[in-house]
C-alpha positions in Angstrom: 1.9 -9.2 -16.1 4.7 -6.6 -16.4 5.4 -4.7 -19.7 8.5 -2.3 -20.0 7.8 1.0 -21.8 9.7 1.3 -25.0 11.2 5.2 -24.0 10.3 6.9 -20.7 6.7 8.7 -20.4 5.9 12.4 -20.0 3.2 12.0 -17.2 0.9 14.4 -15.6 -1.1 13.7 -12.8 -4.6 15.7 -12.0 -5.7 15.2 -8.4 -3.6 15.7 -5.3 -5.5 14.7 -2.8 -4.7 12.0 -0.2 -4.2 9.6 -2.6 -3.2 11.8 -5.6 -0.6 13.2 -4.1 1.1 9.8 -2.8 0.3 8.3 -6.4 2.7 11.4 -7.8 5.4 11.0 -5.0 5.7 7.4 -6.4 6.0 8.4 -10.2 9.1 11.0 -9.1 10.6 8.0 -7.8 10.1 6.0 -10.9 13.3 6.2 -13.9 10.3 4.9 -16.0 9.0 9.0 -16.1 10.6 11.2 -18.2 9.0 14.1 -16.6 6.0 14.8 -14.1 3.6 17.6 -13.5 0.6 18.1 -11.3 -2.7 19.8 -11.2 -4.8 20.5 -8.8 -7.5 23.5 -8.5 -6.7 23.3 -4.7 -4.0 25.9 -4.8 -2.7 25.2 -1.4 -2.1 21.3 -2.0 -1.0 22.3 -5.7 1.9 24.7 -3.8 3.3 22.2 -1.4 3.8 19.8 -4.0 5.6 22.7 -6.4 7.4 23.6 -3.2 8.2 20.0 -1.8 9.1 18.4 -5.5 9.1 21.2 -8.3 12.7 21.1 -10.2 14.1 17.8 -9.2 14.3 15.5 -11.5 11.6 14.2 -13.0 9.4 17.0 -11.6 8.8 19.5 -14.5 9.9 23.3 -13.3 6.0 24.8 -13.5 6.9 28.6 -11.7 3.4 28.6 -10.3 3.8 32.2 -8.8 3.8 33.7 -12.3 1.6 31.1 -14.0 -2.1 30.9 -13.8 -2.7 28.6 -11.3 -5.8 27.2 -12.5 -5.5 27.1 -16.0 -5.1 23.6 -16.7 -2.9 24.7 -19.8 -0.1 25.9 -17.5 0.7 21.9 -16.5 -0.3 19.8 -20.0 1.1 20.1 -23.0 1.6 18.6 -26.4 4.5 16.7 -25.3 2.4 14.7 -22.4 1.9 11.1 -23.0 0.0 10.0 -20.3 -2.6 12.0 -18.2 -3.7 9.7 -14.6 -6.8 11.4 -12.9 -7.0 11.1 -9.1 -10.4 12.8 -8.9 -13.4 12.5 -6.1 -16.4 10.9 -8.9 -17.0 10.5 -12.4 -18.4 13.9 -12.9 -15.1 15.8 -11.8 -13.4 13.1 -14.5 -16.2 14.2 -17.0 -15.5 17.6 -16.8 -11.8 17.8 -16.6 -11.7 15.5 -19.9 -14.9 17.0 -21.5 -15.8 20.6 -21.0 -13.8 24.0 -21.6 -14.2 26.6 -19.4 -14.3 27.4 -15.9 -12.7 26.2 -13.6 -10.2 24.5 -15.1 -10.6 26.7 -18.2 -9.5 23.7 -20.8 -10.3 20.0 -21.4 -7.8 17.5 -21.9 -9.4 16.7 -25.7 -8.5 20.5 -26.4 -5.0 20.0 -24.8 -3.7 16.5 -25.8 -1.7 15.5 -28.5 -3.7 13.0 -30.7 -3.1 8.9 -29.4 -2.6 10.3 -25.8 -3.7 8.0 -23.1 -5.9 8.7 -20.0 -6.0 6.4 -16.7 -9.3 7.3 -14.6 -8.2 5.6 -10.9 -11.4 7.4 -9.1 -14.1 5.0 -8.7 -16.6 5.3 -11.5 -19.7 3.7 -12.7 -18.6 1.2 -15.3 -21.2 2.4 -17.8 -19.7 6.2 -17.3 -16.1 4.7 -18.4 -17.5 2.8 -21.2 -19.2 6.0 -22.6 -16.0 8.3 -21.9 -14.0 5.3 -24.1 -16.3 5.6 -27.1 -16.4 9.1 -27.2 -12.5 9.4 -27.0 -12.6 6.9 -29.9 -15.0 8.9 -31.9 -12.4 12.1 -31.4 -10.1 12.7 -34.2 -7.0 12.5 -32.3 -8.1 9.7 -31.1 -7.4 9.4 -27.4 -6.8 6.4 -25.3 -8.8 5.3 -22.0 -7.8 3.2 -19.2 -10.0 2.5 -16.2 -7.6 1.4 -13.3 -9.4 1.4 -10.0 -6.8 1.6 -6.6 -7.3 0.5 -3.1 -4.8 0.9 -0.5 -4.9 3.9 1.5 -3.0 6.9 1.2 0.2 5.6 3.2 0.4 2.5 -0.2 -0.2 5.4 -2.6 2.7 7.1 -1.0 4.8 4.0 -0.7 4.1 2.7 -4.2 2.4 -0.5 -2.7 -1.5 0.1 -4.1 -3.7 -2.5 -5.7 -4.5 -1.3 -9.5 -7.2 -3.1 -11.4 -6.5 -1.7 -14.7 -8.8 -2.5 -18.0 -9.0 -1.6 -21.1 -7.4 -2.2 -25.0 -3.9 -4.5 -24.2 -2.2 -2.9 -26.3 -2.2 0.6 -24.4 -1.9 -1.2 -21.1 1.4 -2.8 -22.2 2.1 0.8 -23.4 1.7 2.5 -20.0 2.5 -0.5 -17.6 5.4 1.1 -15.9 3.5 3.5 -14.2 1.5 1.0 -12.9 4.2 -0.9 -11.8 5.4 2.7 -10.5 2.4 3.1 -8.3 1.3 -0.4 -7.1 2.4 -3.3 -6.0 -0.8 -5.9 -7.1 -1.2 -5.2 -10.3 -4.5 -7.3 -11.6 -5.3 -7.0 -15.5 -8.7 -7.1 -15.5 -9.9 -8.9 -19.3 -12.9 -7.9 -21.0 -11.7 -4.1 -21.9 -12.8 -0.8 -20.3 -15.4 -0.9 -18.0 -14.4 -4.0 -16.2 -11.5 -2.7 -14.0 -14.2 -0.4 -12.6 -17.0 -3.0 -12.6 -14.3 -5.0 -10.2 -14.0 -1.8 -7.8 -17.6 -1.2 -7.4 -18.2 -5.0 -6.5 -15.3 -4.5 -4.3 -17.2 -1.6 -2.5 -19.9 -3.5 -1.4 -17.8 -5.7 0.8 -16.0 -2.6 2.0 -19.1 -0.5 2.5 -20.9 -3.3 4.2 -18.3 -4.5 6.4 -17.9 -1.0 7.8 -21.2 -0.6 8.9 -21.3 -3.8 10.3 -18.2 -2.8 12.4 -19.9 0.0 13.9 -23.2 -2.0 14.3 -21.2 -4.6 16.2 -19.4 -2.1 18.3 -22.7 -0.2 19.3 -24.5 -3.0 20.1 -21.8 -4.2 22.7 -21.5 -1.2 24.7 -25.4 -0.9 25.0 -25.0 -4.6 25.9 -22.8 -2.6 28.8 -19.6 -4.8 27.6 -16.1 -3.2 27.9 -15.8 -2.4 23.9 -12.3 -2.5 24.1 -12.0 -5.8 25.4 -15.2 -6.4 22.8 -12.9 -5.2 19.9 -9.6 -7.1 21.3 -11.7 -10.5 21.4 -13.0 -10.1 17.6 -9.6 -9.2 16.2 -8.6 -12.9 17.0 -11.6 -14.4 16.5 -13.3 -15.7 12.8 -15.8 -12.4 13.2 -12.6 -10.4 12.5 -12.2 -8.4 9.1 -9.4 -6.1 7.8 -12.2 -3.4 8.0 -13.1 -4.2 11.4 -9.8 -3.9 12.8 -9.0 -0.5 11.0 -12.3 1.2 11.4 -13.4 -0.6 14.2 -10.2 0.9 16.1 -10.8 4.5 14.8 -14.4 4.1 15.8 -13.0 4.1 19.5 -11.0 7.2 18.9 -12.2 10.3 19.6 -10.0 11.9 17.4 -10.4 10.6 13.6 -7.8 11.8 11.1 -10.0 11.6 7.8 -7.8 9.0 5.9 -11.3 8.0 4.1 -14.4 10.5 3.9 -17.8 9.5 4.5 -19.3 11.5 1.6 -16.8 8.8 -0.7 -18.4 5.7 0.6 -21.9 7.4 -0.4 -20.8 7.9 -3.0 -19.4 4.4 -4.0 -22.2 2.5 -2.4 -24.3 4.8 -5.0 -23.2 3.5 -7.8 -23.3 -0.1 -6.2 -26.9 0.3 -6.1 -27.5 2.1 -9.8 -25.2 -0.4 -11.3 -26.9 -3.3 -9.5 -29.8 -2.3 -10.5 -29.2 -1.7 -14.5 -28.2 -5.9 -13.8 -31.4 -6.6 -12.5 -30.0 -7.6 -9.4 -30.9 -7.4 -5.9 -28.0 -5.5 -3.3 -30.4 -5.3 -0.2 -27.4 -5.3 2.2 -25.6 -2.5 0.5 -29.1 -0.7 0.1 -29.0 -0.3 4.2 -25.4 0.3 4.4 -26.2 3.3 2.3 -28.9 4.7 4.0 -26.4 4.4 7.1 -24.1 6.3 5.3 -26.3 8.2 4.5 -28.1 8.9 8.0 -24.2 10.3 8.8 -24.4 12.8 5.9 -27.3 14.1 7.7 -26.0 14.9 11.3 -23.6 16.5 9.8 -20.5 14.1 8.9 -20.2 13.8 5.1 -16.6 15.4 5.2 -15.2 13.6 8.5 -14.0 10.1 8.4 -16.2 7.2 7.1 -15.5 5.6 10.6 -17.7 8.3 12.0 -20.9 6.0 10.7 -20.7 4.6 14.3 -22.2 7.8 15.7 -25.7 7.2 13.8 -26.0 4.0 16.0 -24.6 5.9 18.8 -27.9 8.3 18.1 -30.1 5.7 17.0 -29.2 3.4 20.3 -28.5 5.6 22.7 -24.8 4.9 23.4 -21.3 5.9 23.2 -18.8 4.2 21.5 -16.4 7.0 20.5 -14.2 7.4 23.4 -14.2 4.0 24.5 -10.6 2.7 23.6 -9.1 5.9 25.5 -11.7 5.6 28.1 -10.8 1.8 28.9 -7.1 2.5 27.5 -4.0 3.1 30.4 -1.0 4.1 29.6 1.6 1.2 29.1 3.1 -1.3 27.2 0.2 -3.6 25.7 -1.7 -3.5 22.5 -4.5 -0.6 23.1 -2.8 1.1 26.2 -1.8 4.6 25.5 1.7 6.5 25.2 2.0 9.6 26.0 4.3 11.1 23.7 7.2 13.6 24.6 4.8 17.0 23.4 2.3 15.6 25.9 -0.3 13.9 23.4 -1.4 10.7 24.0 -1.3 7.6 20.8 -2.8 4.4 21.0 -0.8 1.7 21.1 -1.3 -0.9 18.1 -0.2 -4.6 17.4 3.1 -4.4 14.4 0.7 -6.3 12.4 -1.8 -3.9 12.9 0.4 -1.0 11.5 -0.8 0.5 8.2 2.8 0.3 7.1 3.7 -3.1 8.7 2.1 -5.9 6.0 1.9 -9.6 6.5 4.0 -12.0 3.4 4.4 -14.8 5.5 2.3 -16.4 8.1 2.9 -20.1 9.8 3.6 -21.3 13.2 7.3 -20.8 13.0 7.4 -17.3 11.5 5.3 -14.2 10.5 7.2 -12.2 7.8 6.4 -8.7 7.5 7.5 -6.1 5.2 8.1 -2.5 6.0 8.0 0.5 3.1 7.3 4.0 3.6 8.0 7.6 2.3 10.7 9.9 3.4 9.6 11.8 5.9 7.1 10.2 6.6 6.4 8.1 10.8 4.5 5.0 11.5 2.0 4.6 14.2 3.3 3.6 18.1 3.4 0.0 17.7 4.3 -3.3 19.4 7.2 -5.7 18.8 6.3 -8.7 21.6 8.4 -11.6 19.5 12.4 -12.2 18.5 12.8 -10.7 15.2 15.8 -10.4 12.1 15.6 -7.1 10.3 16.6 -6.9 6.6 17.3 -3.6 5.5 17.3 -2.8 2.3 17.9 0.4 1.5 20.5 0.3 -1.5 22.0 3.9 -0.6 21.7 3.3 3.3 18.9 4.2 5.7 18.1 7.0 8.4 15.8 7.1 10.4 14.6 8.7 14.0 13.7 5.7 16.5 11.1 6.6 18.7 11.3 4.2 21.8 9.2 4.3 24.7 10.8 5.3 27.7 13.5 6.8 25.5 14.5 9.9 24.0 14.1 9.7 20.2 18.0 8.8 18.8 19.0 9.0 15.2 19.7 5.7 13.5 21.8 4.6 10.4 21.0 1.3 8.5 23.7 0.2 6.0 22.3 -2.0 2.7 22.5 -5.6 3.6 22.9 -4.9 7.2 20.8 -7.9 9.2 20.3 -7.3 13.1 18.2 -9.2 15.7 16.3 -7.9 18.3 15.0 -9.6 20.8 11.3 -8.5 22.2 9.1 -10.4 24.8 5.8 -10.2 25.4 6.6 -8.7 29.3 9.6 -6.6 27.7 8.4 -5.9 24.1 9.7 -2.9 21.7 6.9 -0.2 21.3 8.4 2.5 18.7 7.9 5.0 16.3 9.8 5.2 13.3 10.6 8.6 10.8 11.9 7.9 7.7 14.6 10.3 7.6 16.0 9.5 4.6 15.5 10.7 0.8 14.3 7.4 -0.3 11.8 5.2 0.7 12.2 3.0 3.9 12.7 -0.5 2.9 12.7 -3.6 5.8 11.9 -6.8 6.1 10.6 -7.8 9.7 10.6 -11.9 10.6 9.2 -12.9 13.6 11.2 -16.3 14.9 8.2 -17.7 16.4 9.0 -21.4 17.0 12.1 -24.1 16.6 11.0 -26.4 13.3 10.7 -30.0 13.4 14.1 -30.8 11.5 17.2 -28.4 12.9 21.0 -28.8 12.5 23.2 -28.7 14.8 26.2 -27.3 13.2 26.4 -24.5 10.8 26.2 -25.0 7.1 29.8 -25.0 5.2 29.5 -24.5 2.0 31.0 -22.6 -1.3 29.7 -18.8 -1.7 28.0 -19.1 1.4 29.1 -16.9 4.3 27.6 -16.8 8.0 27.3 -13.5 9.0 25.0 -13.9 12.5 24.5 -16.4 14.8 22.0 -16.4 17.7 20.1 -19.0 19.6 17.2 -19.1 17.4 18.9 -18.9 14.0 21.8 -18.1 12.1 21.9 -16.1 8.8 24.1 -16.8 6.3 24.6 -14.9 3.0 24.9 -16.3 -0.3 26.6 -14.4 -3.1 27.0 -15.6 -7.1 28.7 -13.1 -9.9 27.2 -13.7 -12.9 28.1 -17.4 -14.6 29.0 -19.0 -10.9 27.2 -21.7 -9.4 26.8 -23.6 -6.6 25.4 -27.1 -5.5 24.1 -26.7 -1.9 21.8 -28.8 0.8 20.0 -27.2 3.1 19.3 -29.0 6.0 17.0 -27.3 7.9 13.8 -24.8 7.5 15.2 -21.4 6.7 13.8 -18.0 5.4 15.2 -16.8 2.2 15.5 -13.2 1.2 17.2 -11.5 -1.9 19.3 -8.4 -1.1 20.9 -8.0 -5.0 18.7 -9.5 -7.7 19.2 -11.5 -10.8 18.1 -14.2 -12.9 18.9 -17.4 -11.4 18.7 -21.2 -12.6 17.6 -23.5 -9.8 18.0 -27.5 -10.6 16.6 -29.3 -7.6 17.6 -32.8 -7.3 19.6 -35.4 -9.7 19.9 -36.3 -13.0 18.1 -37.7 -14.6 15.1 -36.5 -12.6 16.0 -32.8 -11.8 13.6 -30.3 -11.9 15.1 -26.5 -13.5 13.4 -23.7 -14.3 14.6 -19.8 -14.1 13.3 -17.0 -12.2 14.4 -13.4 -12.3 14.8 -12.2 -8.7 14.4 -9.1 -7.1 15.7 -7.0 -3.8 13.0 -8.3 -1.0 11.7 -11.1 -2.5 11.0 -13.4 0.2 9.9 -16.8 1.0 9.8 -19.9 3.3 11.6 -22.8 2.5 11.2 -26.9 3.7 14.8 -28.7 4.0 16.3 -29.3 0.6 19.1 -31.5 -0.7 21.0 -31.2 -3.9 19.9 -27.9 -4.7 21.7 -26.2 -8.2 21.7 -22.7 -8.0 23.4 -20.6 -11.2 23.3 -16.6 -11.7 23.0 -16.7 -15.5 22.0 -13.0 -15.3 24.1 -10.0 -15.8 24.5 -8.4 -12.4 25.4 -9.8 -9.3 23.2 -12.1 -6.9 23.0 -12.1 -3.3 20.6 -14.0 -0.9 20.2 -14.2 2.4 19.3 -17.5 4.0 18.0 -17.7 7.5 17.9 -21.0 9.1 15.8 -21.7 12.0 17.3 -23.7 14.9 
């Protein structure tokens, strides 16, 4: 459900962490914000974010040099409407919306104005953000409490893309809904009021917990098998066995060096609450009891504050084996998913399949195309990965894109995307594309990636003529043509062949599909990068009876 706020909000965000301080870099993009500050006590990730965003629009000018930097008071103010906590647990949350004093010197209660709201994304026990929401109640001004769980990673957080399970009274929900829509791209109302978006979470972390330990299980019992873990891991990923988990952790497992993108001491700290909350139910968790005490058995050698992927060195004690090491042990440098590049400053990356690339994410999936799209932050550059089929880009950048393309065997050039622009590339599994890409640009990166995988059943030979349609590429596999309709125009189209459709302008549209008497209409408002996969049509209607112009893109298979 999406809401539109009735005025812009004054937002301040506490928590700049991994995920706090993508979460903010997607409110500054947001014309739904009014104005933005941070808070952090970390004053080092409090000053890059001052230093990186502080006076552009809608950052608020804070002059931290002369303020006191850890006085919440210096960042909230009377005129803040919405306050979103990013915080490790429940008790940080507590304290920060609680307690005066040190360190943060002042609560929220003391600094809000009265009907304020508060979003709590940590992972908290749902009976902790049910008692919060009473006593907020019970307050004379009255505050208001959301509990909206994420998941997603940091590289979502900082694209915009997370999952949000937000719960709590309707009414404030519709209130603040554009900063959910701001931050995440799955936004799931969870019904029942506060306490049930986090109740969600927390059933979600068992499955996450659970399958990570599993993953490292898996992965120690094959090499003390003596199996080649590599070719181990390679054989799961395409097998039923396979999880998301498995694949992401299950590849850092094999890396000697982790980036901590998830720490260990969090997934304690989640599966904890799994267990209290399960058993205030009165029901038995047994298999997130021992993925605890996993965790658990890592906190004691050591790795509470390394990455949660490191779980795989208690079996490595415990069995007597080494799986760390073991993709770059097996790994050689070259072209294939898993092989190594050694980069131009002499480091070497692992290779990874374009499906397999945090910022890479699967839409579509059938046997005649896999439709992936690309979003990322400006500056930021996505892991070395591996285009081995024929692919259309859709770029989709409304101000232009620029990036820095990374090829393999290449120096890195600079590139320029115009919006609209559609280009082919053609990539083999013997000759495949392995690149890196940096988002040069001030906005984020914006691509749709489709794989032509296979020639559909029902083709046509000759291209499609027809009013507001224009064919702007033609290559063996497909042809792209692009259909454009100012607002009140029509057309009445067939399409005689499977085709991909993707919006480059949206609108609302009226769609009648087939004849009177028996049409079918309805209306849809569509947006840039909306995509989907389409059978062969015939007396199609399609009207703009929006207010801007509409432009689609339809790819036909040949």
């Amino acid at each position: 459900m999406s809401m539109t706020s009735p005025s812009p909000l004054n937002v301040s965000i506490i928590g700049l962490g991994a995920m706090g301080s993508g979460m903010a870099r997607s409110l500054l993009r947001s014309p739904a914000i009014a104005s933005l500050s941070a808070f952090d006590l970390n004053l080092s990730a409090l000053e890059y974010f001052y230093n990186e965003a502080g006076g552009k629009a809608p950052c608020k000018y804070i002059d931290i040099a002369k303020e006191a930097k850890s006085r919440l008071d210096s960042y909230i103010d009377k005129d803040t409407d919405v306050v979103v906590l990013a915080l490790l647990n429940e008790d940080q949350c507590e304290s920060i919306i609680f307690t005066d004093g040190p360190p943060h010197h002042s609560s929220l209660v003391t600094l809000l104005k009265p009907g304020a709201v508060i979003v709590v994304t940590s992972t908290v026990s749902p009976s902790w953000a049910i008692s919060a929401n009473e006593r907020l109640q019970s307050h004379e001004k009255k505050l208001k409490f959301v509990d909206a769980p994420i998941s997603g990673g940091a590289a979502r957080a900082a694209s915009g893309e997370l999952t949000i399970l937000p719960s709590g009274d309707e009414a404030t929900l519709d209130e603040i809904d554009s900063i959910f829509q701001a931050m995440g791209k799955e936004i799931h109302r969870i019904q029942g009021g506060v306490g049930k978006g986090a109740t969600v979470k927390v059933i979600h972390q068992i499955l996450a917990g659970v399958h990570v330990v599993v993953a490292a299980e898996a992965l120690a019992m094959a090499a003390k098998a003596g199996l080649e873990v590599q070719q181990f891991y390679d054989i799961v990923k395409g097998a039923a066995g396979n999880s998301w988990m498995f694949g992401d952790r299950g590849r850092r497992m094999m890396d000697k060096e982790k980036e901590v993108k998830s720490a260990l001491d969090i997934m304690v700290k989640d599966l904890d609450i799994v267990c209290k909350e399960a058993k205030r139910l009165g029901m038995p968790v047994p298999l997130s009891s021992m993925a605890l005490q996993q965790f658990m058995g890592g906190v004691g050698i050591g790795l509470g504050r390394q990455d949660d992927s490191n779980v795989v060195q208690v079996y490595e004690m415990l069995g007597g084996v080494s799986v760390s090491g073991c993709a770059s042990a097996a790994a050689k440098e070259g072209d294939g998913v898993g092989d190594y590049w050694v980069l131009p400053d002499g480091t070497k990356e692992t290779i990874v399949e374009v499906a397999d690339e945090d910022r890479h994410n699967v839409v579509i999936s059938n046997e005649y195309t896999r439709v992936l799209k690309v979003k990322f932050p400006p500056k930021d550059t996505t892991w070395a990965h591996r285009h081995a089929e024929d692919s259309l880009y859709f770029f989709l950048v409304e101000d232009g894109l620029n990036v820095i393309n990374h090829v393999k065997g290449s120096d890195p050039k600079c590139d320029c995307m115009e919006f609209g622009e559609v280009r082919y590339g053609t990539h083999k599994t013997d000759k495949p594309l392995v690149h890196k890409i940096t988002n040069m640009s001030e906005v984020d990166m914006f691509c749709i990636d489709a794989e032509v995988l296979k020639s559909p059943p029902v083709t046509c030979p000759m291209p499609l003529v027809a009013e507001h349609h224009e064919l702007i590429k033609t290559r063996d596999k497909c042809r792209v043509y692009k259909l454009t309709l100012e607002p009140g125009q029509s057309v009445n189209v067939s399409y005689p062949f499977f085709y991909l459709s993707v919006v480059l302008k949206g609108s609302e549209i009226k769609i009648s599909l087939g004849t009177e008497p028996h049409a079918v209409t309805w209306k849809k408002c569509a947006s840039i990068g909306d995509e989907e996969w389409c059978s062969p049509a015939v007396n199609i209607s399609i009207e703009n009876v929006g207010e801007t112009c509409y432009e689609q893109f339809i790819a036909e298979w040949r």
